[in-house]
N, C-alpha and C positions, 0 to 999 in steps of 0.2 A: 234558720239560725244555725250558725256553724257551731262545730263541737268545739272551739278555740273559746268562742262566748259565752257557751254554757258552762264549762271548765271555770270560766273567770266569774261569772254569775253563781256559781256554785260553791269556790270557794268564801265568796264574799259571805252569802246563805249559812256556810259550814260556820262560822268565825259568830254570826247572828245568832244562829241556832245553838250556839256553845253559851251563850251570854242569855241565851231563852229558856234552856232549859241547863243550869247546871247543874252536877250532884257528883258523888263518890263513885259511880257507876259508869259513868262517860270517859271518851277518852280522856287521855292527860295531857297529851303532845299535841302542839300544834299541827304536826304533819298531817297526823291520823283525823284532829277533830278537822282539818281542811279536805280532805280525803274524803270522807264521811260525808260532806257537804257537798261537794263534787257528786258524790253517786246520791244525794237524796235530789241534786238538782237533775241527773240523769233519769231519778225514778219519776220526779214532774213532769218532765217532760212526755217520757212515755204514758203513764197515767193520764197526762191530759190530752195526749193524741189517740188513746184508746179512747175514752169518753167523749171526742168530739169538741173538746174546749178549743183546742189548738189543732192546725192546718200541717197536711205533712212536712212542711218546711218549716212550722215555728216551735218553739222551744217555751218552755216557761220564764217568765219575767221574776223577778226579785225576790216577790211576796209566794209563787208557788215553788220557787227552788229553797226558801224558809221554810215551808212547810214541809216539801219532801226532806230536806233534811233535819227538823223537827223530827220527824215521821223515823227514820234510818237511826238517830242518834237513841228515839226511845226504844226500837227494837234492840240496838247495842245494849243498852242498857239493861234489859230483858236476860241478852243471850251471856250477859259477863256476869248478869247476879249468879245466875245457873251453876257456870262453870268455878266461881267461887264456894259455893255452898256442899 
């Protein structure tokens, strides 16, 4: 899988995972919550090439670039309550 698909696969992911998990703690901008989506589809992919799910050439599909970025959007959420408090 190229980094072009994953990119585009992640933003998709980022925009899912915005409407899956929303709250006062996530990003606000579009830019950032696509961003965000992006590196959780980055973090699936590597998670499932360590783990053996995925093959050194493949990437995560849809549903695990949703969860990596799930995954990225609640650690944000984590690290902005912090630095608010």
């Amino acid at each position: 899988m190229s980094i072009i698909w994953t990119i585009i696969i992640g933003f998709v992911a980022g925009i899912i995972a915005k409407f899956l998990m929303p709250g006062p703690n996530e990003p606000q901008g579009f830019v950032l919550t696509a961003i965000l989506g992006i590196v959780g589809a980055f973090v699936a992919t590597w998670l499932g090439q360590a783990l053996g799910w995925y093959g050194p050439d493949q990437g995560a599909g849809l549903i695990g670039a949703v969860v990596g970025a799930v995954i990225v959007l609640a650690v944000w959420g984590m690290i902005s309550k912090n630095r608010k408090a």
